[in-house]
C-alpha positions as CSV (number, residue, x, y, z in Angstrom):
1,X,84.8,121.6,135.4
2,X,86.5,119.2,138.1
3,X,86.4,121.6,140.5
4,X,82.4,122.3,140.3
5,X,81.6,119.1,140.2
6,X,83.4,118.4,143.4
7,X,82.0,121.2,145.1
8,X,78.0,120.1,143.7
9,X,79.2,116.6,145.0
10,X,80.1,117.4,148.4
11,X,77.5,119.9,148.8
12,X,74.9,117.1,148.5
13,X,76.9,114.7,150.4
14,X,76.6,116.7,153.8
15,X,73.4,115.7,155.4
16,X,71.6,113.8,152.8
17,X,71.5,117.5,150.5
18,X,70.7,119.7,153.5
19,X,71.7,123.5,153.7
20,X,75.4,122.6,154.4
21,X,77.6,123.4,151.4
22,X,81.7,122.9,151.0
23,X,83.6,126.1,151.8
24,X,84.7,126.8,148.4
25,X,87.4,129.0,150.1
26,X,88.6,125.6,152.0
27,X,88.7,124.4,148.6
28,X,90.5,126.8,146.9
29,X,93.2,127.0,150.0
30,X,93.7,123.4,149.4
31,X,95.2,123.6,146.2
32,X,96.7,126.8,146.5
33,X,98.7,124.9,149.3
34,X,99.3,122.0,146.4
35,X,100.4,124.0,143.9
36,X,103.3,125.4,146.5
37,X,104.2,121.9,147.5
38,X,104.8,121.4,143.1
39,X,106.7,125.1,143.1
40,X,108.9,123.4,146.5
41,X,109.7,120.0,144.9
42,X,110.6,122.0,141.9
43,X,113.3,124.1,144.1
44,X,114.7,121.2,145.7
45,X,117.1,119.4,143.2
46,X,119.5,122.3,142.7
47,X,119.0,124.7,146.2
48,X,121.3,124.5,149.3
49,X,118.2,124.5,151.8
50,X,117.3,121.3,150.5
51,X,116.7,120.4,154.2
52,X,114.3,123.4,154.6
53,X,112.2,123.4,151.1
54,X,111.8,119.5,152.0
55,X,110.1,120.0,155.2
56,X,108.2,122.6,154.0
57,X,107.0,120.2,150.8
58,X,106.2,117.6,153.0
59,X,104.0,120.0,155.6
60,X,102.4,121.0,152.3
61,X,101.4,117.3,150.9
62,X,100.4,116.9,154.7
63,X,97.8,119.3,154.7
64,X,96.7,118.2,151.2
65,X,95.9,115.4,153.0
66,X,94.3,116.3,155.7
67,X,92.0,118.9,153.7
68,X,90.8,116.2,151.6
69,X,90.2,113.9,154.6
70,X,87.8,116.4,155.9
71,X,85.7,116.4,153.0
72,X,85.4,112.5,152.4
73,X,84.6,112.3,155.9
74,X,81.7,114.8,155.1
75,X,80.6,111.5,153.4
76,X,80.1,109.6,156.9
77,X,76.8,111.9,156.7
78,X,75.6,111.3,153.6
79,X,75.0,106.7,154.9
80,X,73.4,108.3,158.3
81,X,69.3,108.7,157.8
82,X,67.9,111.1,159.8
83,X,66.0,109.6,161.8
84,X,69.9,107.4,163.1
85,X,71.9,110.5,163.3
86,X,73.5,110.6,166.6
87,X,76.2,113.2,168.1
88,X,79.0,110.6,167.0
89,X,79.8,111.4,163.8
90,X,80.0,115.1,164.8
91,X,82.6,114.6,167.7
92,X,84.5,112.4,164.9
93,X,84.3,115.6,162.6
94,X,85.6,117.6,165.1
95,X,88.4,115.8,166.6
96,X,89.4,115.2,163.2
97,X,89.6,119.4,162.5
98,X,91.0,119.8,166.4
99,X,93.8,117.4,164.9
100,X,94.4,119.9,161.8
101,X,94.5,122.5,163.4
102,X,97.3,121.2,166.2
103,X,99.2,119.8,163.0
104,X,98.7,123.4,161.2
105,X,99.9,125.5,164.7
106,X,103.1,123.0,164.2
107,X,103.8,123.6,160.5
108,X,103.4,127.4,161.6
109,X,105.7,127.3,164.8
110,X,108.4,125.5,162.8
111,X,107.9,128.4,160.1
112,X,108.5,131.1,162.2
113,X,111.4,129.8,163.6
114,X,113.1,127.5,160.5
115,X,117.2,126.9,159.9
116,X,118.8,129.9,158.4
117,X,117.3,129.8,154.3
118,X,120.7,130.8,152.5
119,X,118.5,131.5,149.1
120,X,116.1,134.5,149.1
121,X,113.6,132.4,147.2
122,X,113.1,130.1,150.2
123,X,112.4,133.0,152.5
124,X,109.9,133.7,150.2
125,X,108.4,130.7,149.7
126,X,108.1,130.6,153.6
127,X,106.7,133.8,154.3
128,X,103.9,132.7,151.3
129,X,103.2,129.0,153.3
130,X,102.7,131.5,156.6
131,X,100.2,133.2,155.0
132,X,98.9,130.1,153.7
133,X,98.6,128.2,157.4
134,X,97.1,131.0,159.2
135,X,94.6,131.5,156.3
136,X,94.2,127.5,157.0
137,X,93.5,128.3,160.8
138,X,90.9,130.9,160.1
139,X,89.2,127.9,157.8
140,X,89.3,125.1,160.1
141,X,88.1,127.3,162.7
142,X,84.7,128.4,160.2
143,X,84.5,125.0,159.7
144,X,84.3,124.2,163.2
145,X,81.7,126.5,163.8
146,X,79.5,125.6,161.1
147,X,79.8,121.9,162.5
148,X,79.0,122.6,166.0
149,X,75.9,124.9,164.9
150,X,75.0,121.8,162.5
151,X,75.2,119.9,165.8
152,X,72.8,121.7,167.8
153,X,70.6,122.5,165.1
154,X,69.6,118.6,164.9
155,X,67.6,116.0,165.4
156,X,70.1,113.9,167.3
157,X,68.8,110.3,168.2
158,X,69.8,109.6,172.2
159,X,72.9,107.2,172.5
160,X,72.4,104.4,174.5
């Protein structure tokens, strides 16, 4: 029930109800990547890659954060009247996902090449957060696309 109602929510927050609605598979990514940083802090009181599974718990609650950034800053829109709407808010929106996604290649460059895991399960655990950032990448990039068609699709009042 939480979940629908944040995705009605921010489906109407994006240009005052226009025909922009949340990713739901942004969404669901999101806590998919929570629920692996809860399985992580989990490991990490009795493992001997303590070093590892923290790093990879804190890229984790990183991207949480970063995720739900995104969508409050969908909310910039919904104070913006159409007729005010200029190009800024956009290039905020964008340099905000450019910035995910430089923080996402990161978390997956230090994947692919972590300290030696001495327990299978944290092999695991990193192959699944692999999967997890280039699924990531695939939806910042979607949502970058959607942004910049948003962009040229409107009304933009000329900056001074």
């Amino acid at each position: 029930m939480r979940k629908l109602f944040f995705v009605v929510l921010m489906s109407f927050v994006f240009f005052n109800s226009r025909a922009y609605a949340i990713d739901t598979k942004l969404f669901d990514l999101r806590n998919r990547i929570f629920d692996e940083s809860k399985e992580l802090k989990a490991l990490l009181s009795g493992s001997k890659d303590v070093v590892i599974l923290a790093s990879m718990f804190n890229s984790c609650l990183i991207a949480t954060l970063q995720i739900d950034a995104y969508f409050h800053m969908l909310g910039i829109f919904e104070s913006i009247k159409e007729k005010d709407l200029t190009a800024a808010p956009f290039e905020f929106i964008l340099s905000w996902l450019d910035q995910i996604k430089s923080f996402n290649n990161l978390n997956l460059k230090n994947l692919t090449s972590p300290a030696e895991a001495t327990v299978p399960t944290t092999q695991a655990h990193i192959e699944k957060l692999k999967e997890y950032f280039v699924e990531f990448n695939s939806g910042i990039k979607t949502e970058i696309d959607t942004i910049l068609m948003l962009k040229k699709s409107s009304k933009l009042k000329r900056e001074r």
